[in-house]
C-alpha positions as CSV (number, residue, x, y, z in Angstrom):
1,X,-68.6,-24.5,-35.1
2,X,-70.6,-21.3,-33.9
3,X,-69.8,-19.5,-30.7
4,X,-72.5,-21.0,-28.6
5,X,-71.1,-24.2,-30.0
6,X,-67.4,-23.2,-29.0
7,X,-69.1,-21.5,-25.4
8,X,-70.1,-24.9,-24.9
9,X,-67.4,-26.9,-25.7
10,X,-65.3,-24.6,-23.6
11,X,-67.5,-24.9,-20.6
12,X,-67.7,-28.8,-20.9
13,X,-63.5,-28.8,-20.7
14,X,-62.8,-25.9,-18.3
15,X,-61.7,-28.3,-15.9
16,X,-59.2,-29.4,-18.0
17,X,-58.3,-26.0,-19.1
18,X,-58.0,-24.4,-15.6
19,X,-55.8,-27.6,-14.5
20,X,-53.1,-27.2,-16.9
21,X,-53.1,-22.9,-16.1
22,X,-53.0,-23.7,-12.6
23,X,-49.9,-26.3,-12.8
24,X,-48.2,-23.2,-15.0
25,X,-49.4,-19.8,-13.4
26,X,-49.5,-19.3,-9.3
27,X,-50.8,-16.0,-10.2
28,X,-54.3,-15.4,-10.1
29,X,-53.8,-12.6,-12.9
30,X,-51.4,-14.7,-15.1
31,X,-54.1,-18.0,-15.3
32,X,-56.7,-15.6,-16.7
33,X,-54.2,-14.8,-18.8
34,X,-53.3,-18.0,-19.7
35,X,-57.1,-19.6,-19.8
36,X,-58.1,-16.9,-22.3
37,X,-55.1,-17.6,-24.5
38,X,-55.9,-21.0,-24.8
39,X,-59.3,-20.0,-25.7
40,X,-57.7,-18.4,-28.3
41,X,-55.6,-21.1,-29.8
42,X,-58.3,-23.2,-29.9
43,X,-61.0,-21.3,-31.2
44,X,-58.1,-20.6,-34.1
45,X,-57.0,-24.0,-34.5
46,X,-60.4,-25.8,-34.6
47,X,-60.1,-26.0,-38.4
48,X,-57.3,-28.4,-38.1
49,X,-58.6,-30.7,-35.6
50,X,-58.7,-34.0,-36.6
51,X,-61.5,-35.7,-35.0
52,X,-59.4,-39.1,-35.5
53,X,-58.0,-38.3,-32.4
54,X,-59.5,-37.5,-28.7
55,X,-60.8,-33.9,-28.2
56,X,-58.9,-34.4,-24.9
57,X,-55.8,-35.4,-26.4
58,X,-56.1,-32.0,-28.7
59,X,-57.2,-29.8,-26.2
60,X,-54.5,-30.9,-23.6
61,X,-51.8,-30.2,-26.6
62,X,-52.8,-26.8,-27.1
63,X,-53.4,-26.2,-23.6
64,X,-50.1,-27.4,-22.5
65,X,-47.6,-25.7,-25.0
66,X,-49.8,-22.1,-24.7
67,X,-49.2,-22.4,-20.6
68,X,-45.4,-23.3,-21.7
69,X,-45.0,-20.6,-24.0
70,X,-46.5,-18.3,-21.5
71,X,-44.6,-19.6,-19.0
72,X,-41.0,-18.9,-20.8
73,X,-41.8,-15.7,-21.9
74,X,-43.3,-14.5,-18.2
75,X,-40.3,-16.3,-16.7
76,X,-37.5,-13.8,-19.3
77,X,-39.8,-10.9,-17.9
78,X,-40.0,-11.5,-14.6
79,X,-36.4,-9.9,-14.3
80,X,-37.8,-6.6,-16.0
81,X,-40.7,-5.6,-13.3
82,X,-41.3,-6.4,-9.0
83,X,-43.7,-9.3,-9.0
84,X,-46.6,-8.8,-6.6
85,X,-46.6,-10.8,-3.1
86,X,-48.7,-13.9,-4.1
87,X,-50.4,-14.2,-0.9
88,X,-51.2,-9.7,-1.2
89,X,-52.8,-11.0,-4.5
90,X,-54.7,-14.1,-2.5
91,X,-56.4,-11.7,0.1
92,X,-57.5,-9.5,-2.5
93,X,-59.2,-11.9,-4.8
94,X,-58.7,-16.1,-3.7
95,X,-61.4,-17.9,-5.8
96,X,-62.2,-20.9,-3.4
97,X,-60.8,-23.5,-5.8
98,X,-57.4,-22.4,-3.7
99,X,-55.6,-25.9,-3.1
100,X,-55.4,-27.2,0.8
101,X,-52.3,-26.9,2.7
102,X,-51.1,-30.6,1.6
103,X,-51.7,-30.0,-1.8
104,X,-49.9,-26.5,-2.0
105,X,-46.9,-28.3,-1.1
106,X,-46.7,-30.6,-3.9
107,X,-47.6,-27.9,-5.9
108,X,-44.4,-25.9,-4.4
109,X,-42.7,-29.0,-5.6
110,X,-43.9,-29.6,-8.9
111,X,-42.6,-25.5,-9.5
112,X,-39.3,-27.0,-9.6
113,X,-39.8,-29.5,-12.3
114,X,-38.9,-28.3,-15.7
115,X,-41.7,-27.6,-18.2
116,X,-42.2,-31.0,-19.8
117,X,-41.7,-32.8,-16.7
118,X,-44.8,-30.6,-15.3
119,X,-46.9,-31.2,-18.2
120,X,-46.7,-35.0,-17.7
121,X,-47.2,-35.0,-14.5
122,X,-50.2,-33.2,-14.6
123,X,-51.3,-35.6,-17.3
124,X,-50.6,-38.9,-15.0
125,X,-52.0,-36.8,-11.8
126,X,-55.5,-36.4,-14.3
127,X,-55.8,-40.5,-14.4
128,X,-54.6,-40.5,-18.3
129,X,-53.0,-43.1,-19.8
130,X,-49.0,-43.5,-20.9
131,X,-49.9,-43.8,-24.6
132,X,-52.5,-40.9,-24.4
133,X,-49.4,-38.8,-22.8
134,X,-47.0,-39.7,-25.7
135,X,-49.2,-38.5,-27.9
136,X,-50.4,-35.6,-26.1
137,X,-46.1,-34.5,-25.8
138,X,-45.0,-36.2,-28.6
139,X,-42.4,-39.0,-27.0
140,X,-42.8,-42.6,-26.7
141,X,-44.9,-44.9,-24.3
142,X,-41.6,-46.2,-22.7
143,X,-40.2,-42.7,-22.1
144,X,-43.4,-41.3,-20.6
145,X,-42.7,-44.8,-18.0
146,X,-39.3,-43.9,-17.5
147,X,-39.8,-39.6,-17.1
148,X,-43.3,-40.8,-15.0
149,X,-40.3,-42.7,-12.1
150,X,-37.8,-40.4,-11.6
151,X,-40.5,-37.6,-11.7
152,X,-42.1,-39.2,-8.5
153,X,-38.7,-39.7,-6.9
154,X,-37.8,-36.4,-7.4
155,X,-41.3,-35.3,-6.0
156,X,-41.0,-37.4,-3.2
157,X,-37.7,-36.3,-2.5
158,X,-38.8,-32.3,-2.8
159,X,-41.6,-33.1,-0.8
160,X,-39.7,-34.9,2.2
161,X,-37.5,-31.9,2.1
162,X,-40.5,-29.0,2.4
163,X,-42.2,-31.0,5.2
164,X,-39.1,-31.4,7.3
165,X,-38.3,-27.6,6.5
166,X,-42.1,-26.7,7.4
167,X,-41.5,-28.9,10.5
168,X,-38.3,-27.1,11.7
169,X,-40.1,-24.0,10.9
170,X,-42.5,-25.0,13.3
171,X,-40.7,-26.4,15.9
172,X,-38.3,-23.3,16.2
173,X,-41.5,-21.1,16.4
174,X,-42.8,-22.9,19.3
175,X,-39.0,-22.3,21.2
């Protein structure tokens, strides 16, 4: 594949890419990071795609275990340096993708789901099937099922809790 080839085939996925960076990264700085890195692992792994398979299914697999692995290793370093205030970062540069106020919440709440647990529910969230998830994270059609449940229990639960907090929050403001 040449690099117009590759330009191309990035542009025609960079939904996909930006999704899966964005589920990982809430800093603006850290997606770039993360979108070029996938970039990367793709443009090096294209020799070993097998085109048996979805170029979805492939792309999501990198895509997922580079925002991962990005993800662990920010999350050890984190300890090391001050973070910058996200929304100091936001004022300075918020590309109008930003999510709406709804949506940041669930996004709040999906932070606290462990790394596989995100990646799948990205995956359902994008309209993809179980068996296309098992392959994509390597477990079983019936697990996806079962993780899929108690995923959107423990989401709904998070996300009860966050709107009666904002609530409070609001309420006592208003006192």
């Amino acid at each position: 594949m040449s690099q117009d080839e590759f330009n191309s085939f990035l542009k025609r996925h960079a939904g996909l890419i930006y999704k899966v960076a964005f589920t990982y990264c809430r800093n603006p700085a850290d997606r770039e990071d993360v979108i070029q890195e996938i970039a990367i692992q793709l443009w090096k792994s294209l020799d070993r795609y097998d085109d048996r398979f979805n170029e979805t299914t492939w792309i999501y697999r990198i895509a997922i275990n580079v925002a991962i692995s990005f993800h662990r290793r920010e999350r050890r370093h984190s300890q090391l340096r001050k973070s910058i205030d996200d929304a100091s970062v936001g004022m300075i540069a918020a590309p109008s993708t930003e999510p709406n106020h709804g949506l940041e919440l669930l996004m709040h709440c999906v932070e606290d789901l462990a790394d596989m647990e995100r990646a799948l529910i990205l995956l359902y969230l994008e309209g993809t099937d179980h068996a296309t998830i098992a392959e994509i994270l390597g477990i079983s059609v019936s697990n996806v099922g079962t993780k899929l449940q108690r995923i959107k229990t423990k989401l709904g639960a998070a996300l009860k809790g966050r709107l009666k907090q904002n609530t409070g929050e609001e309420s006592n403001g208003t006192r």
